[in-house]
N, CA, C and O of each residue as an XYZ file, in Angstrom:
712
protein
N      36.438    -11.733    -30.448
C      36.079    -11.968    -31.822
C      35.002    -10.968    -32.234
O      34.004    -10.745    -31.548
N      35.268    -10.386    -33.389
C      34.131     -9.119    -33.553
C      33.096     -9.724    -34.531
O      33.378    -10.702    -35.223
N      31.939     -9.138    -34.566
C      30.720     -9.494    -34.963
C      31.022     -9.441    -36.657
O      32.009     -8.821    -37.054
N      30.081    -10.152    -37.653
C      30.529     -9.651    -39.145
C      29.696     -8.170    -39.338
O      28.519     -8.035    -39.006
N      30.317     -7.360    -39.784
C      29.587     -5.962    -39.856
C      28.498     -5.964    -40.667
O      28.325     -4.931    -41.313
N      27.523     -7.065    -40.842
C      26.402     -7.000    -41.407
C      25.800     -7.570    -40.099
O      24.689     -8.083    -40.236
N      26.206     -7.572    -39.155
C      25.826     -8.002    -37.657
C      25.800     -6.740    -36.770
O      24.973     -6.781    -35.859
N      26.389     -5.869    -36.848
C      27.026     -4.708    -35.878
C      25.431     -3.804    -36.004
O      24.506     -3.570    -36.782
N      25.944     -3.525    -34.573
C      24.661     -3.050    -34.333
C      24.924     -1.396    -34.884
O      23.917     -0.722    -35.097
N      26.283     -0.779    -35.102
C      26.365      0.320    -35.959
C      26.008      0.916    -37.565
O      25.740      2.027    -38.024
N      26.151     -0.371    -38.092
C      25.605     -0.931    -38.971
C      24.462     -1.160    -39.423
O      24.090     -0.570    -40.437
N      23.881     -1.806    -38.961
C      22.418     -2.168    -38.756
C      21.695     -0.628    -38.724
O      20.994     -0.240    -39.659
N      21.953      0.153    -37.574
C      21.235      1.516    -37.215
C      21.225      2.495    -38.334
O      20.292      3.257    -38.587
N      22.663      2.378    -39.161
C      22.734      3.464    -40.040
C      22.074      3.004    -41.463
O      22.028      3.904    -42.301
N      21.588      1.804    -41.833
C      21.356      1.372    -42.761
C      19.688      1.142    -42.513
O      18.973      0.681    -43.403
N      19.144      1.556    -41.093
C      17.712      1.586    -40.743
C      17.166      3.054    -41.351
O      16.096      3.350    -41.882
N      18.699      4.068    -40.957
C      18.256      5.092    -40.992
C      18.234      6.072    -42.373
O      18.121      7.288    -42.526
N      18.424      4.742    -43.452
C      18.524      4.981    -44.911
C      16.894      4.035    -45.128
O      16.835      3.722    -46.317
N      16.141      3.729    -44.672
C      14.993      3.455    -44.672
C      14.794      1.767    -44.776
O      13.790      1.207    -45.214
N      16.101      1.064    -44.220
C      16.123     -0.556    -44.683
C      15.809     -0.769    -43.633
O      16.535     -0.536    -42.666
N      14.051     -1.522    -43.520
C      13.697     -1.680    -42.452
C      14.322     -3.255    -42.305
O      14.500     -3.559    -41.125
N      14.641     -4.174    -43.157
C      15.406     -4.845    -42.799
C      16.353     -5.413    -41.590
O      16.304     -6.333    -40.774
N      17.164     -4.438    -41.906
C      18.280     -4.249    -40.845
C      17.614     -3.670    -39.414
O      18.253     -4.036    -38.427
N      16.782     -3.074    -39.211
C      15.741     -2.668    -37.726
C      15.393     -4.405    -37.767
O      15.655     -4.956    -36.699
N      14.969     -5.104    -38.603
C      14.442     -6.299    -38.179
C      15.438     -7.221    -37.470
O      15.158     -8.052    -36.606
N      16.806     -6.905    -38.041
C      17.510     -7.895    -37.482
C      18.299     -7.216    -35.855
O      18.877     -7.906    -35.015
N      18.128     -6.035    -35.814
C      18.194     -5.606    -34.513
C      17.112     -6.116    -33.055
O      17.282     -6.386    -31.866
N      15.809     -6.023    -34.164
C      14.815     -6.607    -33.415
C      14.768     -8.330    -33.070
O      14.433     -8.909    -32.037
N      15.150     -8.754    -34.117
C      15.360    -10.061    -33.614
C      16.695    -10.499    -32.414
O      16.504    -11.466    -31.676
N      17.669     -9.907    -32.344
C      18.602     -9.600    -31.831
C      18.536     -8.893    -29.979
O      19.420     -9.000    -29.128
N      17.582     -8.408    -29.886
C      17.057     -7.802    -28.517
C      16.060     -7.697    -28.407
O      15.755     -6.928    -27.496
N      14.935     -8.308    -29.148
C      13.106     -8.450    -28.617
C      13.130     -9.405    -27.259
O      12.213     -9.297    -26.445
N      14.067    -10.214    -27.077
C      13.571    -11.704    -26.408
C      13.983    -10.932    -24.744
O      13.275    -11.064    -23.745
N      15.317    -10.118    -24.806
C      15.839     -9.641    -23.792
C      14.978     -8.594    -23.422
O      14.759     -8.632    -22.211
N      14.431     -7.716    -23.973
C      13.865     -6.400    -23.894
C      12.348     -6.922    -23.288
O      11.690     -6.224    -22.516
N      11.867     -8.389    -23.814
C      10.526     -8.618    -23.094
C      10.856     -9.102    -21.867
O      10.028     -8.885    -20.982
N      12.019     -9.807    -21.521
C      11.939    -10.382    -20.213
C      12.209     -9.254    -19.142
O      11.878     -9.454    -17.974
N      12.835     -8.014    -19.545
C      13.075     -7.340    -19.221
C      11.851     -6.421    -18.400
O      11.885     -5.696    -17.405
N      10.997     -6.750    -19.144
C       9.775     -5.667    -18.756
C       9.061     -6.904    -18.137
O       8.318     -6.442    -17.271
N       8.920     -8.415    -18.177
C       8.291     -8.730    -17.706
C       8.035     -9.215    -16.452
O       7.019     -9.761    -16.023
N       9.712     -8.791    -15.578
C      10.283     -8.688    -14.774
C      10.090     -7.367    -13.872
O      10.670     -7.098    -12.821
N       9.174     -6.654    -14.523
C       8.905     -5.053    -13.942
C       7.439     -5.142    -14.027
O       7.070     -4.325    -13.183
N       6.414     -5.650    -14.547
C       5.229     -5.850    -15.053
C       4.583     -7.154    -14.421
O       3.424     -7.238    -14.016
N       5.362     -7.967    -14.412
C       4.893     -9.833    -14.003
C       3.017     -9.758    -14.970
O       1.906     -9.749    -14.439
N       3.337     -9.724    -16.292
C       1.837     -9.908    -17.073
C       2.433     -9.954    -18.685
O       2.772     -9.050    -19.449
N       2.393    -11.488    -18.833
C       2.881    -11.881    -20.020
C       2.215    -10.560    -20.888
O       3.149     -9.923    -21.376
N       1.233    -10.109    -21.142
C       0.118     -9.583    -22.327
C       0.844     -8.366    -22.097
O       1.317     -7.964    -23.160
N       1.096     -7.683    -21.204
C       1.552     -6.503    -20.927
C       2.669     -6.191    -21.424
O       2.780     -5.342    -22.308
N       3.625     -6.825    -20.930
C       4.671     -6.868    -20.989
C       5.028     -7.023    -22.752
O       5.612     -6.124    -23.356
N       4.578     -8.280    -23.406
C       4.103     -8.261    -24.751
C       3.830     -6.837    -25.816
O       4.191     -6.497    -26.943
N       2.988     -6.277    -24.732
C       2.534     -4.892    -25.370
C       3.584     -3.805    -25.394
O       3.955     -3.364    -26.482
N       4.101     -3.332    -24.226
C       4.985     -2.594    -23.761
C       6.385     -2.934    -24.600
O       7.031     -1.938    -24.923
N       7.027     -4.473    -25.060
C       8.216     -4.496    -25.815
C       7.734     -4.308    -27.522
O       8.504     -3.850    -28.366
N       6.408     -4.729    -27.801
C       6.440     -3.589    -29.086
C       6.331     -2.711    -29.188
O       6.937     -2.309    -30.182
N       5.679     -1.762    -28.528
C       5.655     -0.062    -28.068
C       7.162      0.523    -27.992
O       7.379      1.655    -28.426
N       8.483     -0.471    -27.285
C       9.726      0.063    -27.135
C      10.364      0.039    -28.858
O      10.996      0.982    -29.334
N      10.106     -0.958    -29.447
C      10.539     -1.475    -30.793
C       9.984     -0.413    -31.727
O      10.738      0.046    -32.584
N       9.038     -0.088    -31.659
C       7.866      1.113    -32.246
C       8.544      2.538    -32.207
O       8.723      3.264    -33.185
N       8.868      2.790    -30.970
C       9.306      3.723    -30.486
C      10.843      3.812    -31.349
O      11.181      4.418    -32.366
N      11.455      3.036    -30.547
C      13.001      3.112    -31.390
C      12.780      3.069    -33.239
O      13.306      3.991    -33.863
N      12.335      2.450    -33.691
C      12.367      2.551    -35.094
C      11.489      4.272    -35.574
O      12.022      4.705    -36.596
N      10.813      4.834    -35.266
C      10.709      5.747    -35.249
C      11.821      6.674    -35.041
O      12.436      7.159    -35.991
N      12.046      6.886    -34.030
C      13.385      7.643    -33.807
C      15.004      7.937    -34.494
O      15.830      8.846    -34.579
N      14.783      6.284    -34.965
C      15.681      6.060    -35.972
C      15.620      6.743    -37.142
O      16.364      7.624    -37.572
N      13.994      5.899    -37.929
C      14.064      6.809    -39.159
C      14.065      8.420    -38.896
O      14.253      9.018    -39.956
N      13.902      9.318    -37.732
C      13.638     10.744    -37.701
C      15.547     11.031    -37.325
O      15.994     12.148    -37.062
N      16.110     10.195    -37.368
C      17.510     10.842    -37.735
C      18.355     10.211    -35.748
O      19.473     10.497    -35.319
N      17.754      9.745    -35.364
C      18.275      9.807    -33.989
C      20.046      9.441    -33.991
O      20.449      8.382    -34.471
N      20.700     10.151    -33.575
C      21.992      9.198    -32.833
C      21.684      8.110    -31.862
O      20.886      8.223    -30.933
N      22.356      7.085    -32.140
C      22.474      6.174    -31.120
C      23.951      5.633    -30.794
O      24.354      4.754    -31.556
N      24.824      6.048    -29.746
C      25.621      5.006    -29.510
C      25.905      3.928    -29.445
O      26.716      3.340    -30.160
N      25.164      3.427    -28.413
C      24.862      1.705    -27.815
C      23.462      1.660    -28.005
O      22.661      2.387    -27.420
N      23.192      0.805    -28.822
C      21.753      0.069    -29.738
C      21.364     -0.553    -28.197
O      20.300     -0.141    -27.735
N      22.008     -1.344    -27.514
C      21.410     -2.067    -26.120
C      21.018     -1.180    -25.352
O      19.811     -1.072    -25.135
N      21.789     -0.470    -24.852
C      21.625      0.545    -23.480
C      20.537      1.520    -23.854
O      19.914      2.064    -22.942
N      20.152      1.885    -25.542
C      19.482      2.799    -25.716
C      17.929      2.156    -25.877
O      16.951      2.899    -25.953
N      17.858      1.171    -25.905
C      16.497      0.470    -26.359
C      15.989     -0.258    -24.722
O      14.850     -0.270    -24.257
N      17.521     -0.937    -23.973
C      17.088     -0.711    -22.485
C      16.685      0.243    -21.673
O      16.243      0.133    -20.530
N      16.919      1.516    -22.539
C      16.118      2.672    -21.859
C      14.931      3.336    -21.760
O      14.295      3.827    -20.828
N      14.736      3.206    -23.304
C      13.594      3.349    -23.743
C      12.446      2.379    -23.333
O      11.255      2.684    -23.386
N      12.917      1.217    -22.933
C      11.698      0.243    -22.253
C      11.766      0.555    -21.027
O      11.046     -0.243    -20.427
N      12.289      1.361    -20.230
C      12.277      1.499    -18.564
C      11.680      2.232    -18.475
O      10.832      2.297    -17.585
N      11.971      3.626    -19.883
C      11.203      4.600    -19.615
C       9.661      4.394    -20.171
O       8.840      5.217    -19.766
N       9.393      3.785    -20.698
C       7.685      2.897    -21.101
C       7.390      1.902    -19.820
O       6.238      1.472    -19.874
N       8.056      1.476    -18.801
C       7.018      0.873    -18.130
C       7.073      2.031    -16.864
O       6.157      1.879    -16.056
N       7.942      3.086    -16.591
C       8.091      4.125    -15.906
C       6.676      4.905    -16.134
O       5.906      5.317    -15.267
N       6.561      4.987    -17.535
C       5.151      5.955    -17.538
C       3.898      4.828    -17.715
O       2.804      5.354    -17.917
N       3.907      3.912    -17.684
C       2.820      2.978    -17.544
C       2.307      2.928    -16.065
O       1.159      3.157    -15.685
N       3.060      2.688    -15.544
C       2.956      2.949    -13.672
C       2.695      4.328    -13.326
O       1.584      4.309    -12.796
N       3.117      5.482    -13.343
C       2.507      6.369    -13.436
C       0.999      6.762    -13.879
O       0.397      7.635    -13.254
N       0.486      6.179    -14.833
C      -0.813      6.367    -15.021
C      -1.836      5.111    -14.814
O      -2.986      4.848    -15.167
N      -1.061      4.632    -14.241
C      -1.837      3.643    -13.071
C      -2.266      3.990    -11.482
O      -1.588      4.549    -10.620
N      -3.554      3.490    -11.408
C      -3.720      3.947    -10.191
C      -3.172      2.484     -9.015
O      -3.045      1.337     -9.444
N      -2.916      2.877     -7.525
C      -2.596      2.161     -6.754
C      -3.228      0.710     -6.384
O      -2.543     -0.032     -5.680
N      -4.586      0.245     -6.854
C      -5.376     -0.628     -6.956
C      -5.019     -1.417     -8.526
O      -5.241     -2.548     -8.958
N      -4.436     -0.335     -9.030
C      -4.207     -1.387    -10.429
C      -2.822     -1.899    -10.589
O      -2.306     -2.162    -11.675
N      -2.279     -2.016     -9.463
C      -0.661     -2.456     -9.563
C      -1.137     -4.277     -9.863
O      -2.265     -4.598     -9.487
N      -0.428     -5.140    -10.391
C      -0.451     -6.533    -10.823
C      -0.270     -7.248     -9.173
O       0.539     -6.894     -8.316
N      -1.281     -8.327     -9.079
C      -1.634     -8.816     -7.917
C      -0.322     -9.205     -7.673
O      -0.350     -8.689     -6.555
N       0.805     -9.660     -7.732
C       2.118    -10.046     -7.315
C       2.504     -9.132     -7.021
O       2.883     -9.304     -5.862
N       2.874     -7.212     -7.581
C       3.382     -6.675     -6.570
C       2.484     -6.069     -5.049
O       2.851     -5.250     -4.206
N       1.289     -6.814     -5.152
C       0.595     -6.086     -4.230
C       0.946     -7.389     -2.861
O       0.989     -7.127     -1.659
N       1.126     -8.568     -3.397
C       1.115     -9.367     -2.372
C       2.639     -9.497     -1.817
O       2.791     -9.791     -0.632
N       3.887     -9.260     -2.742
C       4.913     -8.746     -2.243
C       4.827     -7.719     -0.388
O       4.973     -7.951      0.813
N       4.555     -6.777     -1.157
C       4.178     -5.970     -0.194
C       3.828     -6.593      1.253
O       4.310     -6.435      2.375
N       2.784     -7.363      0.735
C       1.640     -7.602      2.412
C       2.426     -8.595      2.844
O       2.306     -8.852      4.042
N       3.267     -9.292      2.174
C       3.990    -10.844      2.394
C       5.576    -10.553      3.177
O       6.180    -11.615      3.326
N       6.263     -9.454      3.639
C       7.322     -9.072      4.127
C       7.732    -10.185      4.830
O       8.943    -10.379      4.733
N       7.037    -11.102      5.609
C       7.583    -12.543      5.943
C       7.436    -13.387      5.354
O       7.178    -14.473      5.873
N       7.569    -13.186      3.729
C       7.464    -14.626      3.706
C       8.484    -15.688      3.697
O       9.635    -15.306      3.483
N       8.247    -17.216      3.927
C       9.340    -17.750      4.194
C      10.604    -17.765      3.603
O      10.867    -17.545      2.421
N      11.406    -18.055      4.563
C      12.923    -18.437      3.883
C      13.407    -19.174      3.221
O      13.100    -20.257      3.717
N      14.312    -19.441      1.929
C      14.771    -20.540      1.577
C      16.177    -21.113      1.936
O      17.121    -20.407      2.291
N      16.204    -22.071      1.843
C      17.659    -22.608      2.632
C      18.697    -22.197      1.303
O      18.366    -21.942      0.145
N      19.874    -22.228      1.828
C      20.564    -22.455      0.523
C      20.702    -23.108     -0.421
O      20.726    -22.767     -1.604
N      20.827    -24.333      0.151
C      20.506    -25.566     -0.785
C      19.519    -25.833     -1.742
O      19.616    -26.627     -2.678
N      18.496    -25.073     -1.433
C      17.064    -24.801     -2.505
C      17.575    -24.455     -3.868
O      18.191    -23.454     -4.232
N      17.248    -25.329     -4.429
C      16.968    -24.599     -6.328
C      15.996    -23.326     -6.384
O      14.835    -23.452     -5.993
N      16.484    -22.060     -6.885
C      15.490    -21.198     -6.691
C      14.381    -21.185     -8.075
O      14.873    -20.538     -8.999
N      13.316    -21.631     -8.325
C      12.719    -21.662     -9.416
C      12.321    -20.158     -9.921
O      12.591    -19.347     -9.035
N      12.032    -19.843    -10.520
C      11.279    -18.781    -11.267
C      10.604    -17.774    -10.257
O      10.783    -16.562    -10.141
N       9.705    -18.700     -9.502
C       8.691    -17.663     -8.979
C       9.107    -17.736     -7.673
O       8.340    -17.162     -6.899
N       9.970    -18.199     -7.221
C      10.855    -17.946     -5.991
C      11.821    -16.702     -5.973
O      11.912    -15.870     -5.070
N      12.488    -16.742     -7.096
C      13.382    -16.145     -7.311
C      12.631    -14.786     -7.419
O      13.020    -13.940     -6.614
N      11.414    -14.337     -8.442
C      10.646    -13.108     -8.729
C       9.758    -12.489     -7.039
O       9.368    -11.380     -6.673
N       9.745    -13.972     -6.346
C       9.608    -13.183     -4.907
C      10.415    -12.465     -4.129
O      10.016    -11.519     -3.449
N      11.903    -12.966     -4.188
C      12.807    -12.249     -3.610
C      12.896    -10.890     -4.120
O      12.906     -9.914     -3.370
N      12.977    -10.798     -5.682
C      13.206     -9.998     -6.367
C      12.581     -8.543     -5.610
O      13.075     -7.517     -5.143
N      11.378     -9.037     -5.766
C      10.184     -8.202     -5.439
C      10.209     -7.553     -4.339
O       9.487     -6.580     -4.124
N      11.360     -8.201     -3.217
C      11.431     -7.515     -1.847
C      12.516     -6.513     -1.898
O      12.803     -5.940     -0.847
N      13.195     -6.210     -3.048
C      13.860     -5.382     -3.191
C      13.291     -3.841     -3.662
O      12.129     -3.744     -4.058
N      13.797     -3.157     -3.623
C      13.129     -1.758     -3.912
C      13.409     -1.640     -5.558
O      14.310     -2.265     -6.117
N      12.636     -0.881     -6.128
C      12.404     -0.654     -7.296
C      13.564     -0.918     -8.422
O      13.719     -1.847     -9.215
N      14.245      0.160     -8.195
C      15.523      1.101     -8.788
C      17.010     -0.438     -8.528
O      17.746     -0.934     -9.381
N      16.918     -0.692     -7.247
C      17.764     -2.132     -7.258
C      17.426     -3.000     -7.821
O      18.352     -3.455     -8.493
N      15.892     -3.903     -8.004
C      15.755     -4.860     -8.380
C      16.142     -5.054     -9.864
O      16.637     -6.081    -10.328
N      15.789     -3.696    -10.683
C      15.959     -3.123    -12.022
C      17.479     -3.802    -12.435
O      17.786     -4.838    -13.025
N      18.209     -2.777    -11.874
C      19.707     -3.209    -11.367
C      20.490     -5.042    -11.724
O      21.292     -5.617    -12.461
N      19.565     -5.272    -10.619
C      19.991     -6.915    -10.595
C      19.238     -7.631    -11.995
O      19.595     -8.627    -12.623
N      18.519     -7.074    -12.131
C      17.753     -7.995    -12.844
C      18.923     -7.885    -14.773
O      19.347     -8.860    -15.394
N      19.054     -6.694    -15.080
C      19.824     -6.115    -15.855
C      21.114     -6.270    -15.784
O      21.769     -5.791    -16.710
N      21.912     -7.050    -14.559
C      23.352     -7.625    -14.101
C      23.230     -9.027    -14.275
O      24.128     -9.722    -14.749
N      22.039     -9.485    -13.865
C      22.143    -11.139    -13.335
C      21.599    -11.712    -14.364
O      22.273    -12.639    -14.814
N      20.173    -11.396    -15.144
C      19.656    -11.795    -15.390
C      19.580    -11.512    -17.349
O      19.236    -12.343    -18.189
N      19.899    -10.498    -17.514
C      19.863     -9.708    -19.041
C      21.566     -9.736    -18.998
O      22.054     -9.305    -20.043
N      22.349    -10.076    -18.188
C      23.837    -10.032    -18.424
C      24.497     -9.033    -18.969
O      25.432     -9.443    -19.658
N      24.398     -7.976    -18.943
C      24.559     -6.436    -19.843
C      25.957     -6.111    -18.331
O      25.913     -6.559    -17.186
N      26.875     -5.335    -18.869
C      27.960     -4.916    -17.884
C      27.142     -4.027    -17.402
O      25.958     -3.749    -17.595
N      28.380     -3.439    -16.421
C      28.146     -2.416    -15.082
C      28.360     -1.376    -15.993
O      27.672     -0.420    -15.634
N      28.920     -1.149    -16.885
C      29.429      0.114    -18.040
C      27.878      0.631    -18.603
O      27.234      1.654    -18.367
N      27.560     -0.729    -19.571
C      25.879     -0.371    -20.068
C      25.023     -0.375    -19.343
O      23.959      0.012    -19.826
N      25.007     -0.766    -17.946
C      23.984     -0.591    -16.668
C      23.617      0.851    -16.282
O      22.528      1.348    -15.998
N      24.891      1.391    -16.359
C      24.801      2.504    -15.781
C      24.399      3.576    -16.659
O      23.981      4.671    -16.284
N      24.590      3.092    -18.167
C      24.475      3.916    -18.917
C      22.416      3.937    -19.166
O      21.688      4.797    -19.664
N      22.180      2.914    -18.702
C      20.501      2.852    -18.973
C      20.198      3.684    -17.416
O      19.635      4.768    -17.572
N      20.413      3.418    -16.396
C      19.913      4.086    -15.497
C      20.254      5.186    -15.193
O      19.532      5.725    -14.354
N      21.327      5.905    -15.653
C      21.602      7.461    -15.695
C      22.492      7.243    -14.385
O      22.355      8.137    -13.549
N      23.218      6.402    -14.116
C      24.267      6.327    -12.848
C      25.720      6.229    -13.072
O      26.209      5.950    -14.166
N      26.324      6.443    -12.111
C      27.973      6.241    -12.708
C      28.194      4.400    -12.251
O      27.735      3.668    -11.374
N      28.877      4.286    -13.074
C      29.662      2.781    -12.617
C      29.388      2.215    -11.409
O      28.578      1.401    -10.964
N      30.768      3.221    -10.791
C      30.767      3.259     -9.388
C      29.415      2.773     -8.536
O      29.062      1.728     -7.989
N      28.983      3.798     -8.681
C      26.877      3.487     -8.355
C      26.802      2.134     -8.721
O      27.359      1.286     -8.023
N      26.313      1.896     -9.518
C      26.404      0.575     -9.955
C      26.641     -0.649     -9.211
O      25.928     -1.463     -8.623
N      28.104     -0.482     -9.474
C      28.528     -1.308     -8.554
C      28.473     -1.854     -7.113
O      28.748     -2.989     -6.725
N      28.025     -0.703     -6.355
C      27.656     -0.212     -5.110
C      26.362     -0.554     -4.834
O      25.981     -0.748     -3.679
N      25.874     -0.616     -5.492
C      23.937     -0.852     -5.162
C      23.994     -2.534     -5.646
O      23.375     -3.344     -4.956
N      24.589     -2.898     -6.581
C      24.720     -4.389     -6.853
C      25.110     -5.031     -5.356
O      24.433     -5.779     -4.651
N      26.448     -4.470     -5.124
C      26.967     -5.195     -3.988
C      25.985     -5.587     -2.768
O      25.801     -6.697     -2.269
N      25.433     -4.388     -2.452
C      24.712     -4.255     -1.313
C      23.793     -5.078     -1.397
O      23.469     -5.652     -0.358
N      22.863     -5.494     -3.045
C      21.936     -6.035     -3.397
C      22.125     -7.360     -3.165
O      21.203     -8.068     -2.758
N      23.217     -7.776     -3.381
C      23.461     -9.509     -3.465
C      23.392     -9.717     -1.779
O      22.861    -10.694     -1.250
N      24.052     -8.570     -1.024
C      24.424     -9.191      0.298
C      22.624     -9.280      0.507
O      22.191    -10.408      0.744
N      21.779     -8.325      0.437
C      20.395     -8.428      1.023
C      20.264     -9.573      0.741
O      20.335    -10.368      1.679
N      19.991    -10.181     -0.824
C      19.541    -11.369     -1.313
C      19.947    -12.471     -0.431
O      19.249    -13.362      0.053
N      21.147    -12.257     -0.320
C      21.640    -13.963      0.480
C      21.321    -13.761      1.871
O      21.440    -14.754      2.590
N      21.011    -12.882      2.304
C      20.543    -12.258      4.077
C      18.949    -13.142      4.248
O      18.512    -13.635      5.288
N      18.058    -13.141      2.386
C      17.256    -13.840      2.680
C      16.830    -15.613      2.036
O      15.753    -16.203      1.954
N      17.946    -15.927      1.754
C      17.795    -17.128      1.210
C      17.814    -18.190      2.499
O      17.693    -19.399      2.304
């Protein structure tokens, strides 16, 4: 069933880029909620994370009004927030990483959960965390933001294939530690 084209995100972009900030609003309402969990899943700091998905929103509407092409409104605004918490970490020093990924780290044993466990929130962001960067991204953007292996790949600069391949491997780790 297709969207009403006062819904379409083609739509929406080209009518931003006639200066109706409007239509940016309803894009924004449309992928703010995904785009914060997104980062806050890379960040673990409500305020941050907060900061960083209006900086992506900021960013894209800018770009827009300066004439940008956009294909995919998702994949391109999922990029643009990877690449904002990409350079946020970068100009962070190693002492200022968020106390959860530092205790990740030191915690390499921490316990197991059975299967049978409900994984809550911060169970689940521990496992997460034992994954390497570039995968967890991955899963989190498959499992969790529900976006295909098509627009996955298209935010991380990978082919499908890839994709698919680093998912697979990812789930088997995950259940290796449940």
């Amino acid at each position: 069933m297709k969207e009403p084209l006062e819904q379409n995100d083609q739509y929406l972009i080209l009518k931003a880029t006639q200066g109706e900030s409007e239509a940016f609003g309803l894009l924004f309402d449309k992928y703010s909620d995904k785009i914060y969990r997104f980062i806050y899943y890379k960040v673990a700091s409500k305020e941050l994370a907060e900061d960083l998905s209006s900086q992506c929103f900021l960013k894209a509407w800018e770009q827009i009004v300066a004439g940008q092409k956009v294909n995919s409104f998702q994949a391109w605004v999922y990029k643009i927030a990877r690449n904002l918490v990409v350079d946020y970490y970068r100009t962070r020093e190693r002492e200022e990483l968020p106390l959860i990924y530092q205790e990740a780290e030191e915690e390499s044993n921490a316990p197991k959960l059975n299967p049978e466990d409900n994984l809550n929130p911060e169970e689940l962001e521990k496992l997460l965390l034992n994954l390497r960067s570039e995968v967890r991204e991955i899963v989190i953007l498959k499992y969790i933001e529900e976006l295909s292996i098509k627009e996955i790949a298209k935010i991380v600069d990978k082919s499908a294939g890839n994709v698919r391949v680093i998912l697979h491997r990812a789930l088997k780790d995950l259940q290796d530690k449940i």
